[in-house]
C-alpha positions in Angstrom: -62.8 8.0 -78.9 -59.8 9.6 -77.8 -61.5 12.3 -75.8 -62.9 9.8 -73.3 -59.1 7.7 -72.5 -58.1 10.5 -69.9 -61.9 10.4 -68.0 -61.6 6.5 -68.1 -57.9 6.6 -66.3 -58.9 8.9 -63.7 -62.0 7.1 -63.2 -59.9 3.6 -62.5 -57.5 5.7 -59.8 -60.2 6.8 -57.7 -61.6 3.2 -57.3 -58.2 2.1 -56.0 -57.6 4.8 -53.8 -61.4 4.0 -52.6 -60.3 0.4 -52.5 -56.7 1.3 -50.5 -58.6 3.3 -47.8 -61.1 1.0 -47.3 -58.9 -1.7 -46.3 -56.8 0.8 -44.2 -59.7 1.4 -42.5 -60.7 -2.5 -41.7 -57.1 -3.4 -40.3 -56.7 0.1 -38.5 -57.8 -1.6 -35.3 -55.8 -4.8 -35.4 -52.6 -2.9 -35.9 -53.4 -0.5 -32.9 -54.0 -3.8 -30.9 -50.3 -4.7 -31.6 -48.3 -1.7 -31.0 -49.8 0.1 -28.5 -46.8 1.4 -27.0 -46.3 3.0 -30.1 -48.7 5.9 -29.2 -47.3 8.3 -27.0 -49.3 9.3 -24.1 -48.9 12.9 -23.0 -47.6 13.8 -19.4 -50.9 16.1 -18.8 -53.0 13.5 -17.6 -50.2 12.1 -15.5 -49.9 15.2 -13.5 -53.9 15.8 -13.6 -53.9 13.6 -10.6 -50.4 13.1 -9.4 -49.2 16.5 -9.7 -48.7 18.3 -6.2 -50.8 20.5 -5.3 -53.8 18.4 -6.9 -57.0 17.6 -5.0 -55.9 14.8 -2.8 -57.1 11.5 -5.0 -57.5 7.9 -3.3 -57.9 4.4 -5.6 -58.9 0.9 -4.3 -56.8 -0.9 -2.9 -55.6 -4.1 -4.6 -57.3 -7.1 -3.0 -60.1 -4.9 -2.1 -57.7 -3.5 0.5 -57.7 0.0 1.8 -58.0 2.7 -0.5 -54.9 4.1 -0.8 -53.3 8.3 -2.1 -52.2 8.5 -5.1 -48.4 9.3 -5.0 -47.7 13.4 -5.7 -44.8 14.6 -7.8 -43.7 17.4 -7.6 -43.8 19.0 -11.3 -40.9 21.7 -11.6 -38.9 19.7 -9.4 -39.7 16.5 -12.1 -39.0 18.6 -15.2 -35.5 20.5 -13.4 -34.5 17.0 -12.5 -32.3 14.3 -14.4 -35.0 12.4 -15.5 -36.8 15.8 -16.3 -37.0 15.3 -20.5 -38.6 11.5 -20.2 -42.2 10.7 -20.7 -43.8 9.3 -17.4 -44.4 5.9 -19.2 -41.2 5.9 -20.6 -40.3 4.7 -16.9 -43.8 3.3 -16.4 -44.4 0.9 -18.8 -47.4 -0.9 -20.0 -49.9 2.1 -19.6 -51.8 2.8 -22.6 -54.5 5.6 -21.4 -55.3 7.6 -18.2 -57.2 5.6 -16.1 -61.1 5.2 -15.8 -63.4 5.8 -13.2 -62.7 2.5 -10.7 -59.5 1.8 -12.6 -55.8 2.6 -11.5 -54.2 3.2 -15.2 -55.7 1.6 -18.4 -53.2 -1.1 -19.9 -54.2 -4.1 -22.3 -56.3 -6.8 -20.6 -54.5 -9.6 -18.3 -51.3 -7.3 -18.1 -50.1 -6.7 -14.5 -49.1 -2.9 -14.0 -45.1 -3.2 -13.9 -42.9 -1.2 -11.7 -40.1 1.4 -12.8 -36.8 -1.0 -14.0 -33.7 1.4 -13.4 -31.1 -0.8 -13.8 -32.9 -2.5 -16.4 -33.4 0.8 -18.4 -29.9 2.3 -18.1 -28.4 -1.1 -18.6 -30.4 -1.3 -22.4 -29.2 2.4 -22.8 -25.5 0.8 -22.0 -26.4 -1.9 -24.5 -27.2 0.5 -27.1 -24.3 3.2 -26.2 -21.6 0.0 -26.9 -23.2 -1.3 -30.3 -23.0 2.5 -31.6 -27.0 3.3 -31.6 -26.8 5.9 -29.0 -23.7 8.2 -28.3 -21.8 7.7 -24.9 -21.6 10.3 -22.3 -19.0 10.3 -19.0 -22.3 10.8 -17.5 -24.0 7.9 -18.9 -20.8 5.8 -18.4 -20.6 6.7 -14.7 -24.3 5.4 -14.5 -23.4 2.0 -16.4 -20.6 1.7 -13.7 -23.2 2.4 -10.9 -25.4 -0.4 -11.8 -22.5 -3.4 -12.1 -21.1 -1.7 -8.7 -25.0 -2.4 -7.1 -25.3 -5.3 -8.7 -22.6 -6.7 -7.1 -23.1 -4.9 -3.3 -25.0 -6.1 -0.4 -28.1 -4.2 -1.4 -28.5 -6.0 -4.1 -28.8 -9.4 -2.3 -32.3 -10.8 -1.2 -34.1 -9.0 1.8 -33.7 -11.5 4.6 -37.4 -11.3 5.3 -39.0 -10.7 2.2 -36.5 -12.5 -0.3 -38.4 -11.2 -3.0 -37.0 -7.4 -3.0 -33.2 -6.4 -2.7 -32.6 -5.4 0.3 -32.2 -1.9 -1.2 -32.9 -0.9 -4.9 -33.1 2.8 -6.8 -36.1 3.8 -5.4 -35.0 3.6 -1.9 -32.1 5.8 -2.1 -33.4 8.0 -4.8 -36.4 9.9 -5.4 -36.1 9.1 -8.8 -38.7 12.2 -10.0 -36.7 15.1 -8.6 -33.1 13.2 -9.0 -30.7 15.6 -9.5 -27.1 15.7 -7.8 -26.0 19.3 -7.6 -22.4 19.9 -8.9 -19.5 20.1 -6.6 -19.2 23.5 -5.1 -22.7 24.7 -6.4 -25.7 26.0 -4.1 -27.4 23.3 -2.7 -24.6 20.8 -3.0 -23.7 21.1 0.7 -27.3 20.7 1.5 -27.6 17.9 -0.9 -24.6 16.0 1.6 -25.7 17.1 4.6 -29.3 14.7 3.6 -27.4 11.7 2.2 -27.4 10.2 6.3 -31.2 10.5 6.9 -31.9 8.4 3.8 -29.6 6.1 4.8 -31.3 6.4 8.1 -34.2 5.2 7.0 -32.8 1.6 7.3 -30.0 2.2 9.4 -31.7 3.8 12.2 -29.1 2.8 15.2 -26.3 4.1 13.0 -28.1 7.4 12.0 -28.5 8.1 15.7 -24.9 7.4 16.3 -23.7 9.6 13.2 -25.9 12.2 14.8 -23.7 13.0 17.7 -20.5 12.9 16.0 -18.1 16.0 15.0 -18.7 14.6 11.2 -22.5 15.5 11.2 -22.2 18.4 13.5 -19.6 19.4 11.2 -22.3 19.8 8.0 -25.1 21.0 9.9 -23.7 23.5 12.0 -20.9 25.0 9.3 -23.0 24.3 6.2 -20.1 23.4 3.8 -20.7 19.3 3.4 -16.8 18.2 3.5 -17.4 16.2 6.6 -17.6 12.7 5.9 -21.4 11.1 5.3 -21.8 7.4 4.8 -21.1 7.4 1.2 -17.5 8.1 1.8 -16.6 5.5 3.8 -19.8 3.0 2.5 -19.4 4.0 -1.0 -23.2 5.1 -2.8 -23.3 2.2 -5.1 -20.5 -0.7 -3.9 -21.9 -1.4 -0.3 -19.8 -4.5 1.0 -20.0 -6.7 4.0 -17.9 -4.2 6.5 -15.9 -7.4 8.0 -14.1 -8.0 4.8 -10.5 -6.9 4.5 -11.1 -4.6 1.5 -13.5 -2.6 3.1 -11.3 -2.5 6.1 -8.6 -1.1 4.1 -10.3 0.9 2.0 -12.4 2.7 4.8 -8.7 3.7 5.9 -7.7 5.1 2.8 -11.1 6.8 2.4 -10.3 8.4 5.9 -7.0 9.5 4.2 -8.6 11.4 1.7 -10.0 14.2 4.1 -6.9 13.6 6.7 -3.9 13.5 5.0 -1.8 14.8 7.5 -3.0 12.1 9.8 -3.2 9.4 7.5 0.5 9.9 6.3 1.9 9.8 9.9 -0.6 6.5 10.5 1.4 5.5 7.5 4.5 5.2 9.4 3.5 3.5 12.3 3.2 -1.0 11.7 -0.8 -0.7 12.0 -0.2 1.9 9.1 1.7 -0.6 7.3 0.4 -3.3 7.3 -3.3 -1.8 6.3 -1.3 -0.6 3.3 -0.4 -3.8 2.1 -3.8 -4.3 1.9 -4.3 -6.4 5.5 -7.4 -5.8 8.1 -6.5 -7.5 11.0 -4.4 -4.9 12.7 -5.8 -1.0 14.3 -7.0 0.9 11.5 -8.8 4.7 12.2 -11.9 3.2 13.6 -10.7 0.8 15.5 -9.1 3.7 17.4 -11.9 6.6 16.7 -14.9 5.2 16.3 -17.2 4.4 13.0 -20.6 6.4 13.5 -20.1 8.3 16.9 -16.9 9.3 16.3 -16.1 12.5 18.4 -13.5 15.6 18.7 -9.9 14.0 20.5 -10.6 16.8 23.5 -14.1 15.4 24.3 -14.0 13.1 27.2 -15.8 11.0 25.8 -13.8 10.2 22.6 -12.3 6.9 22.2 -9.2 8.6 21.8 -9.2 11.2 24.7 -5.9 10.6 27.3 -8.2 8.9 29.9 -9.5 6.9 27.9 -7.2 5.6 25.7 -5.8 2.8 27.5 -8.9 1.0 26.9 -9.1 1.7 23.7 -5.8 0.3 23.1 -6.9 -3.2 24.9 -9.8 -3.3 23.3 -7.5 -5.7 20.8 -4.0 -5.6 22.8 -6.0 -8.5 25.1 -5.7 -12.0 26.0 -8.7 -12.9 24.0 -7.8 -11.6 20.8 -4.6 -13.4 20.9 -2.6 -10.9 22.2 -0.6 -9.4 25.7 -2.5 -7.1 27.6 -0.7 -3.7 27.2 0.2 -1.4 29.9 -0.1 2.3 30.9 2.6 2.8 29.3 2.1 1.4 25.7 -0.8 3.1 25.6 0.7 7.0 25.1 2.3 6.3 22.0 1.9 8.6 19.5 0.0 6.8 16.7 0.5 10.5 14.4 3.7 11.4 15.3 5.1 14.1 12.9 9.0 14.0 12.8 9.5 17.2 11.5 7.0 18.5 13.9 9.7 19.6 16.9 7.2 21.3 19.2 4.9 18.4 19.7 7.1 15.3 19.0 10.4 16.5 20.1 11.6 13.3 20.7 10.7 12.0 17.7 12.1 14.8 15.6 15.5 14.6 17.4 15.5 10.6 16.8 14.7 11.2 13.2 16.9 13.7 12.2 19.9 12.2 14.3 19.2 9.1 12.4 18.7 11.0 9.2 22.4 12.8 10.2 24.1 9.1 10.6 22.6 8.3 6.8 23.9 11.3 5.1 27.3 11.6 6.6 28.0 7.5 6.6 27.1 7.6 3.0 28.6 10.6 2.3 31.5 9.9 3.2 32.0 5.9 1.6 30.0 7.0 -1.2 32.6 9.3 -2.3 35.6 6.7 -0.9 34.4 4.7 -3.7 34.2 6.2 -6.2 37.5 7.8 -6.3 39.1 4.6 -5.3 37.1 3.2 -8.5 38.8 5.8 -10.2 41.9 5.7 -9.7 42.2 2.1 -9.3 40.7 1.6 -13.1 43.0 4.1 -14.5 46.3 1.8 -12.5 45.0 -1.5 -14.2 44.2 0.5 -17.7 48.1 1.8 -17.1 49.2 -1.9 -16.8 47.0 -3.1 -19.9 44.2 -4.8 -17.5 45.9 -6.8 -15.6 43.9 -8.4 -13.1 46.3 -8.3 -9.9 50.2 -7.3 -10.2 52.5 -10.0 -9.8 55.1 -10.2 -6.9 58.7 -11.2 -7.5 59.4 -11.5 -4.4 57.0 -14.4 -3.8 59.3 -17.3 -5.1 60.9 -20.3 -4.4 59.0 -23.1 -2.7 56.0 -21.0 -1.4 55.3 -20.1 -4.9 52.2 -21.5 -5.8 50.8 -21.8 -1.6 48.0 -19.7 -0.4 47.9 -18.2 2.5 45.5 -18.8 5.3 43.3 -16.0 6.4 39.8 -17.0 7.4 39.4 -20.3 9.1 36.0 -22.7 8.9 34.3 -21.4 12.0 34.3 -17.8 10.9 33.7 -18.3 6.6 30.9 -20.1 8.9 29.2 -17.1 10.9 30.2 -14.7 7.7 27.9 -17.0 5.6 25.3 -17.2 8.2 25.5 -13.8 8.9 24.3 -12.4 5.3 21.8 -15.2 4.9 20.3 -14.0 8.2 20.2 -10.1 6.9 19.0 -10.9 3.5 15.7 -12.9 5.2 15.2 -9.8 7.5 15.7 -7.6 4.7 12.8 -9.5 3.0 10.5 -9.5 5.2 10.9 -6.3 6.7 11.3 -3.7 4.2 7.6 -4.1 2.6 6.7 -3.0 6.2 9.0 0.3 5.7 8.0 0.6 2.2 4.7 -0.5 2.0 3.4 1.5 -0.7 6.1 0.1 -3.2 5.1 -1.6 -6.2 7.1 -4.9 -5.0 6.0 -5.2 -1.4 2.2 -6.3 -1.6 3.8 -9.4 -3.3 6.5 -9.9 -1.2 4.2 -9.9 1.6 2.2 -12.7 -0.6 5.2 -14.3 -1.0 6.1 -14.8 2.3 2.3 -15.9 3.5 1.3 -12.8 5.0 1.9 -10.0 7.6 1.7 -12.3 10.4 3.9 -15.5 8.6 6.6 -12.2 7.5 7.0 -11.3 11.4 7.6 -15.3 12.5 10.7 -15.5 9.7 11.5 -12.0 10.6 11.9 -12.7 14.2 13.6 -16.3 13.7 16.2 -14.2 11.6 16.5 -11.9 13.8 16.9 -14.4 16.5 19.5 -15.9 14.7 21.7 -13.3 13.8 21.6 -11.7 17.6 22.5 -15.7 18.5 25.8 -15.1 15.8 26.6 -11.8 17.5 26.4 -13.0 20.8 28.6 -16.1 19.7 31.3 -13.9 18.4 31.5 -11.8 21.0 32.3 -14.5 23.3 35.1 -16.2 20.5 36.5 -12.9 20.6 36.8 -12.9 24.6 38.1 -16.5 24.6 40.3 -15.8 21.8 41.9 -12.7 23.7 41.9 -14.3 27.1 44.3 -16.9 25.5 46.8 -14.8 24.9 46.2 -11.8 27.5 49.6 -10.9 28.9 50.6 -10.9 25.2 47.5 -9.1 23.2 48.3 -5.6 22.5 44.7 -3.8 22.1 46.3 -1.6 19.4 49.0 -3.4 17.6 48.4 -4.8 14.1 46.3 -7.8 14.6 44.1 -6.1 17.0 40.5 -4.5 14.9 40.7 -1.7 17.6 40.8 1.6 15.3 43.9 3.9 16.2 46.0 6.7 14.4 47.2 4.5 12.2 44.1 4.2 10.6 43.1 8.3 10.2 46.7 8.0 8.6 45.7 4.9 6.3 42.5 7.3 5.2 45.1 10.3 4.6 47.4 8.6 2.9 44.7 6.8 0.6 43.2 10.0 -0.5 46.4 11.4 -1.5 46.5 8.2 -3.7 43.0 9.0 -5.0 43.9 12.7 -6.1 47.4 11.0 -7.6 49.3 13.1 -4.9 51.4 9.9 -3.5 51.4 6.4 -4.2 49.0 3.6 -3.4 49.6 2.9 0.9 50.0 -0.1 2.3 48.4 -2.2 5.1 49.2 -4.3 7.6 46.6 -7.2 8.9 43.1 -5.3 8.6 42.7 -1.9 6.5 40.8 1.0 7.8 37.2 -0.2 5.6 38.0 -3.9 7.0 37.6 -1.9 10.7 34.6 -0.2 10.0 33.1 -3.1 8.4 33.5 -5.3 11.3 32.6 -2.9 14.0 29.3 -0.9 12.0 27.4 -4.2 13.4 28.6 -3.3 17.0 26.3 -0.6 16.9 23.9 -1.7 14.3 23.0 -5.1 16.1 22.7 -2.7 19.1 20.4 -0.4 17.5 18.2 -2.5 15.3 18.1 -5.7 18.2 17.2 -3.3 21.2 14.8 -1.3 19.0 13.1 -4.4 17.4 12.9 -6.5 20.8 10.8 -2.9 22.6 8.4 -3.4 19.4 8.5 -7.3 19.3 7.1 -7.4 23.1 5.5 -3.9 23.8 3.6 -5.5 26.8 7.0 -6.1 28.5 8.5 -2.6 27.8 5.2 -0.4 28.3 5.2 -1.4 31.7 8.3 1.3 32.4 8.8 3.2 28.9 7.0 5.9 28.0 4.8 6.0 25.0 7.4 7.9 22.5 10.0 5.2 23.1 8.1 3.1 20.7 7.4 6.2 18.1 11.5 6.0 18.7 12.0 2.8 18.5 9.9 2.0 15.3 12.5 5.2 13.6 15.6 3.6 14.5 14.9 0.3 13.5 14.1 1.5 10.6 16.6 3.6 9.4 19.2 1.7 11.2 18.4 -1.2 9.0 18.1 1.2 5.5 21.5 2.1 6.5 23.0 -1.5 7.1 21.2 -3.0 3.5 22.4 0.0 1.4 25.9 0.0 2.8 26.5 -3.5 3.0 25.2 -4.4 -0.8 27.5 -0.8 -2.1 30.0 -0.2 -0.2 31.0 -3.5 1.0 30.3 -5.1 -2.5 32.5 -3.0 -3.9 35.6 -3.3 -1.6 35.7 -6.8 -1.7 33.9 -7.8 -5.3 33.4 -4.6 -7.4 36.6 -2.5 -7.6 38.8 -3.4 -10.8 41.7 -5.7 -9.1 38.4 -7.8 -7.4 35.8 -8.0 -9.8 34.0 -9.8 -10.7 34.0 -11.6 -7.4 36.6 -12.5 -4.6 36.1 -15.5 -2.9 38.2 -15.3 -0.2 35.7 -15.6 2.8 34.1 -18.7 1.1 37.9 -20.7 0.3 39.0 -18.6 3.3 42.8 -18.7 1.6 44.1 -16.2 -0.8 47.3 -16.5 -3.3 50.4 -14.7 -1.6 50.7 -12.6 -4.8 47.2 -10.9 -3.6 48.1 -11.5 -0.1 51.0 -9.3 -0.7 49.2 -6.5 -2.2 46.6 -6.4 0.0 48.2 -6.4 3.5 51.6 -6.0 2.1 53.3 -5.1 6.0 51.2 -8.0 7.7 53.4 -10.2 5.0 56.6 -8.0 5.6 56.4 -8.8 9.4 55.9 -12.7 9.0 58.9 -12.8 6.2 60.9 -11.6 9.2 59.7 -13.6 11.7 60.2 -16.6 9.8 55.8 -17.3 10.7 55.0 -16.8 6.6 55.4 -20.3 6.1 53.5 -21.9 9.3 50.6 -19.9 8.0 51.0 -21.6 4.3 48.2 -23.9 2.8 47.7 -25.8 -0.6 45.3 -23.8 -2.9 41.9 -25.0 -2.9 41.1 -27.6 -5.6 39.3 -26.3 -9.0 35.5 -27.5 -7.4 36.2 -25.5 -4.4 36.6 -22.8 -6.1 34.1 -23.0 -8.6 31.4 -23.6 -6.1 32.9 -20.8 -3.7 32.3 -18.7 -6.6 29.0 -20.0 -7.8 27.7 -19.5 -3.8 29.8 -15.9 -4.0 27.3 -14.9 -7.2 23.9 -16.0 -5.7 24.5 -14.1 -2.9 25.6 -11.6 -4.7 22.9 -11.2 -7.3 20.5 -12.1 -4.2 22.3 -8.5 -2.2 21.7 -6.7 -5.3 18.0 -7.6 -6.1 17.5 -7.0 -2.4 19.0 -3.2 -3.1 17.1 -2.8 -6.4 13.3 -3.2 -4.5 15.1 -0.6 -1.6 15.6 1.7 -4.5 12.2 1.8 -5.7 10.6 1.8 -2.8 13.2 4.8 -1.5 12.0 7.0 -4.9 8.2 5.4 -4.7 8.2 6.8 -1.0 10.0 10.4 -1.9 
C-alpha cells in the first residue's frame, strides 16, 4: 500500500493545476476587457504610417468629410527630442491597436479618440513629484511653474470665436514631437530664438510684420547670435498678460533693462524712470518713446526717436487730450539717458552733477567734522563738572533771577514751525522719487495715494514754504527799513557773516583741540549764520529747479533741453543736502550736543533762562547789562504745560526728522 501514496499525491496536483489553468483561461478575456491600457503598444506601427518619409496616407474624414493626411513626425527628430523616451500613447490615450482598414486607430467601442492633455500630464507628474512617488527635477519644476503661469495668462482664456479652445494651448507654440530647447550658448540656440517670432506670427500676423523691420530682428537674422530681443522677452513664453495693465507696463521696462543697462540706469534717473520703478504705468516708459514691434536704430529717420522727429513723439502724451500742456521745441531735446559722468556728450550735465556732488562733500565735510569734535570736547567739559547739565552764572542774581529772556517772538516760533512741517511733507513725498528702488518708497508712494496724489502735496508744500520765504524776506525788509539810519549791516544783531565769524570758527577749533578756552558769542554764532542763510540758496535752488520741472511747457518754450536734465540734478541733490544737514547737523547744535540734549525748546517757548542765555551769547548779555536794555527784554518763564507740550511738539518733530533721515540712509546705501 505504501508504494502507491506518492502516485496518488501527484495524481491529485495535476488535476488542480488542470483545474487552475482552466479557469485562467475562461476569465483571460474579461480581464483584458478591463485593463486595456495595461498592454503596451509598440511605437512601430505608429511610425508605419506617420513616420516621415512614409508613403503619403489619407483617412476619412469625420462626418464623412474630406479625407484628410495623416500627420508626419519626424522620427530622429521625435526620439532626440524632450519627449523622445515616451510611448506615442503615453501622450495619446485611449488607443488600444493600430488601426484597421476604414478605421483611424482602434480604441474600445463608444470611446471618442482624445487629444494630447499637456498640462493635464505634467500637472499629474507635479502631483506625483510632491507626494514623493516620482523624484523632482529643476527641470520638471520649471515645467510645473509653466503650466500655473499659462493657466493664468490670456492664452489660456476662451477663443473669442470659438469659446471652446484657449485661445492658445501647447500645441500651438510647440511642436510637441521634436520639442527640445537648445541650451544657452549651444549650436542651434541662436537659431532656435531667431524662430520664436514666426510662431508667434502665426497669430500675430500685423505684429510679426512690424518686428520684421526692426533693428531687434535684423539684429538675429543678419548677425546670427539671438541676444536681440524676440517676443518672449518682453511677452514672457508662458505668463502672457493684457499689455494695458500696469505690471506689464513696468515689467516690459525692466525687461528692456535687462539687455540695456546703460540706458535703463540713466532712464532710471529721469521722473518717467521713477515713477515706472515704483511700479506705476501711466508715465513714458521705453516704448512709449521707441516703439514696441517696429522699433528702429536712433539714426534712422524714421525712428520714433530720431531729432526730427522727436517732438512728436514727445506730444504724443505731453497733449491737451491726455491731460496734459502741449510741450514745446524746446522740451523736446532733453536728454532722457543723460550720463553724468559722461563729459563728452552731457557736458552740462556732468558739470551740474559734480558741482553739486562738490557742494555735498565739502558742506558735509566740513560740519560733519564741526561736530563731532564739538561733541567731543563738550562731553569731556560736562564729564569734568560731574554732568552737569548747563553751568550756573553767579552773576545772574538779584531780582532777574528766575526771568527768562526773550529771544524768539510768536510770529517767527510761527514760520520756524511751519517751516519744518513744510520740509518734512516734501521730504516725503519726494525722496521715493529720488530713491525709487528703496525698500520703503513703493509704500510711501502707497501711502500717500499714488505718484500723481504725492506731486499735488508735494507741490502744496512746496507752495507753502516758497509763500514762508517770500513772507520773511519782506519782514526782514520792513524790519530793517524801521530802523535804517540806525541798522549797521555788520554789527552784532545783524545775520550778515563778517570777520568776526572766520574768527568765531578759529577760535572754536582751538577750543576743540584744548588749545584755548571755549569763545564766546554775541547775538547769533557763526552755525546760527549759516543755518539761517543755507535756505537763501537752497529755496533758490530747489524752488527755481522744481518750478522748470513743475511746468516744462512754460520753460521749454526758451530753455534748451539739458536745462531740465540740470534741473531734475539740482533739485535733487540740493534737497539730499538740506534733509541730511538739517536732521544732523542742525539737530545736533540745538538738541544733540551734551549741554542741549535731549531737546532744547527754545524756538517753541521762544524764551530761555538767562543762566543759558548767558552761556550761549554771553557778549550779546554783556552789552545789554551795560546798556541798562537786559531788563526791558525780561519775561516770566513759561508755565510747566508750556513747557511740557513745547517739549512733547519738540520730540515728534524730532523723531519725525530722524525717521525721515533713517529711509534717506537706506535708500543712499540701497542706491550705491
Amino acid at each position: 500500500m505504501q508504494p502507491l501514496a506518492k502516485p496518488v499525491r501527484s495524481l491529485g496536483f495535476l488535476a488542480r493545476l488542470f483545474a487552475l489553468l482552466a479557469f485562467a483561461v475562461a476569465t483571460l478575456p474579461a480581464a483584458a476587457q478591463q485593463a486595456p491600457a495595461a498592454t503596451a503598444l509598440p511605437d512601430t506601427g505608429c511610425i508605419a504610417c506617420h513616420e516621415a518619409k512614409a508613403k503619403k496616407i489619407q483617412v476619412p474624414g469625420q462626418g464623412g468629410g474630406k479625407p484628410r493626411s495623416l500627420k508626419a513626425v519626424p522620427t530622429e527628430d521625435f526620439r532626440q527630442g524632450a519627449h523622445g523616451r515616451l510611448q506615442c500613447v503615453a501622450c495619446h490615450t485611449g488607443i488600444t491597436d493600430n488601426p484597421k482598414p476604414g478605421e483611424t486607430h482602434a480604441r474600445p467601442a463608444g470611446a471618442a479618440l482624445s487629444k494630447p492633455d499637456c498640462q493635464g500630464c505634467h500637472q499629474e507628474l507635479q502631483d506625483k513629484i510632491q507626494r514623493g512617488e516620482v523624484r523632482g527635477t529643476p527641470l520638471l519644476d520649471s515645467m510645473a511653474r509653466n503650466i500655473d503661469a499659462h493657466k493664468r495668462s490670456l492664452h489660456a482664456k476662451p477663443n473669442a470665436d470659438d469659446p471652446t479652445r484657449p485661445n492658445a494651448n501647447c500645441v500651438d507654440c510647440h511642436n510637441v514631437h521634436t520639442f527640445k530647447i537648445p541650451p544657452k550658448g549651444a549650436a542651434g540656440y541662436a537659431a532656435w530664438r531667431a524662430g520664436i517670432p514666426q510662431v508667434c506670427g502665426t497669430c500675430h500676423e500685423d505684429q510679426l510684420e512690424s518686428y520684421r523691420a526692426s533693428v531687434h530682428h535684423k539684429h538675429n537674422q543678419e548677425k546670427g547670435d539671438g541676444k536681440a530681443a524676440v517676443c518672449s522677452d518682453c511677452h514672457s513664453a508662458h505668463l502672457v498678460t493684457n499689455t494695458s495693465a500696469d505690471r506689464f507696463k513696468v515689467g516690459v521696462t525692466t525687461n528692456c533693462g535687462g539687455c540695456h543697462k546703460e540706458r535703463y540706469e540713466t532712464f532710471q534717473d529721469t521722473f518717467h524712470g521713477a515713477i515706472v520703478t515704483l511700479g506705476y504705468g501711466y508715465t513714458a516708459k521705453c516704448y512709449n518713446c521707441h516703439g514696441s514691434h517696429e522699433i528702429l536704430s536712433a539714426a534712422d529717420p524714421k525712428s520714433k526717436v530720431h531729432p526730427d522727429n522727436r517732438l512728436k513723439t514727445c506730444q504724443s502724451c505731453h497733449n491737451p487730450k491726455k491731460g496734459l500742456p502741449e510741450v514745446s521745441a524746446g522740451f523736446a531735446t532733453f536728454q532722457p539717458h543723460a550720463d553724468p559722468h559722461d563729459f563728452k556728450n552731457y557736458p552740462t550735465v556732468f558739470l551740474a552733477y559734480w558741482g553739486m556732488i562738490g557742494l555735498l562733500v565739502g558742506t558735509f565735510g566740513f560740519f560733519w567734522v564741526h561736530t563731532i569734535l564739538w561733541f567731543y570736547r563738550e562731553y569731556k567739559e560736562r564729564k569734568a563738572r560731574g554732568g552737569e547739565h548747563l553751568v550756573r552764572v553767579d552773576e545772574v542774581a538779584g531780582p532777574v533771577r528766575g526771568k527768562h529772556f526773550q529771544r524768539f517772538n510768536s510770529v517767527q516760533r510761527g514760520a520756524h514751525l511751519l517751516f519744518a512741517l513744510s520740509l518734512m511733507v516734501l521730504t516725503l513725498t519726494g525722496m521715493p522719487l529720488f530713491y525709487p528702488e528703496a525698500p520703503w518708497a513703493a509704500a510711501i508712494m502707497r501711502l500717500v495715494g499714488g505718484p500723481q496724489s504725492a506731486g499735488y502735496i508735494h507741490r502744496m508744500a512746496a507752495v507753502l514754504f516758497a509763500a514762508i520765504f517770500v513772507w520773511h524776506l519782506f519782514y526782514v525788509a520792513y524790519r530793517i527799513s524801521r530802523n535804517w539810519k540806525h541798522f549797521n549791516f555788520f554789527g552784532p544783531d545783524s545775520l550778515v557773516p563778517w570777520i568776526q565769524d572766520l574768527k568765531g570758527i578759529l577760535a572754536m577749533f582751538r577750543w576743540f583741540f584744548g588749545l584755548g578756552p571755549r569763545p564766546v558769542f554775541d547775538r547769533w554764532t557763526y552755525w546760527e549764520k549759516f543755518d539761517y542763510w543755507a535756505p537763501f540758496w537752497g529755496v533758490t535752488i530747489i524752488g527755481v529747479s522744481g518750478l522748470v520741472m513743475w511746468l516744462p511747457h512754460l520753460f521749454g518754450q526758451f530753455l534748451p533741453g539739458w536745462a531740465f536734465n540740470v534741473a531734475t540734478i539740482m533739485h535733487g541733490e540740493e534737497a539730499f543736502l538740506a534733509v541730511v544737514f538739517l536732521f544732523t547737523v542742525h539737530f545736533f547744535n540745538n538738541h544733540f550736543r551734551p549741554d542741549k540734549f535731549p531737546v532744547d525748546v527754545v524756538m517753541f517757548t521762544g524764551t530761555q533762562s538767562l543762566e543759558e542765555f548767558k552761556r550761549e551769547h554771553e557778549l550779546q548779555y554783556q552789552r545789554l547789562v551795560a546798556s541798562g536794555e537786559l531788563e526791558q527784554l525780561l519775561v516770566d518763564p513759561p508755565s510747566a504745560l508750556h513747557v511740557k507740550a513745547s517739549k512733547a511738539l519738540a520730540f515728534v518733530l524730532i523723531f519725525i526728522g530722524l525717521t525721515l533721515l533713517t529711509l534717506v540712509a537706506i535708500g543712499f546705501l540701497t542706491q550705491a
